[in-house]
C-alpha positions, 0 to 999 in steps of 0.5 A: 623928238617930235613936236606934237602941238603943245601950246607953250604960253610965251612968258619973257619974265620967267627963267626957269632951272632945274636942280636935284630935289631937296629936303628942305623943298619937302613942304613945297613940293607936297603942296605942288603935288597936291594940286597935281595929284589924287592922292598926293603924296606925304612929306615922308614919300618924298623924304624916302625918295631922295634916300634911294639910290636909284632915283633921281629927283629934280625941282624945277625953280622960276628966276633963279629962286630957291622954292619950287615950282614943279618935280619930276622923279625917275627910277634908273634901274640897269637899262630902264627908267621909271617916270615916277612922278611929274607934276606942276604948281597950278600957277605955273602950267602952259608955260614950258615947266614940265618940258624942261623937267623932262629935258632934264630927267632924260638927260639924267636917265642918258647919263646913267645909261638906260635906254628906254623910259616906262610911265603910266598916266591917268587916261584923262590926263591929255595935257601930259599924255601931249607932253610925252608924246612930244617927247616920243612916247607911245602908248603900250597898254593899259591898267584897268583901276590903276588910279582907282577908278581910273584906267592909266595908259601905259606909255614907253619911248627909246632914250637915244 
């Protein structure tokens, strides 16, 4: 990994932990996405995803409290992994939360032997397009429209 500048606002008051996603999160976590994503996904899109097999999904919780604060979901299908969804409680960005999520959801893709990670991100989204290539992901293409009328970036990095 390779540090790219992300500004990281130091905050000695928060603990942060990740564990594996819970139905009982499902309401805090479609507020979180909510304010993340256009359109956000429905209880029910969560409800599915912590049924699949192939998919990990981890809440990301302040001083050892139950609610969550951010998510990140993958896909580990054979040797490749998918960023699903990644997303943070507006109250709780700049402060290292979608960086320990990512730690986390690269761990969980080693362990299940992937070797390398795909996403897409909205072409607008510079905050995260920062965040991933910190963690040495490059750009690969395009998808004109993905997000309706905008273009996503096709981003892939090695998981070593």
């Amino acid at each position: 990994m390779h540090n790219t500048g992300i500004q990281i606002e130091p905050n000695l008051n928060l603990s942060m932990y990740t564990r594996p996603m819970e139905p009982t999160d499902i309401p805090r976590l479609v507020e979180i996405d909510a304010e993340s994503n256009n359109p956000p996904w429905s209880g029910a899109m969560f409800e599915r995803e912590l049924g699949l097999p192939f998919s990990v999904c981890l809440a990301a919780t302040a001083n050892r409290g139950n609610a969550p604060i951010g998510f990140g979901v993958i896909w580990c299908i054979e040797e490749s992994a998918q960023l699903i969804q990644l997303a943070v409680s507006a109250q709780h960005r700049g402060k290292g939360v979608g960086t320990l999520l990512m730690q986390n959801l690269f761990t969980q893709a080693q362990e299940r032997g992937t070797k390398n990670m795909t996403l897409e991100v909205r072409e607008t989204n510079l905050a995260a397009i920062a965040l991933y290539k910190h963690f040495g992901f490059q750009a690969t293409g395009n998808r004109p429209k993905f997000y309706g009328n905008e273009n996503a970036l096709l981003m892939t990095c090695e998981i070593k």
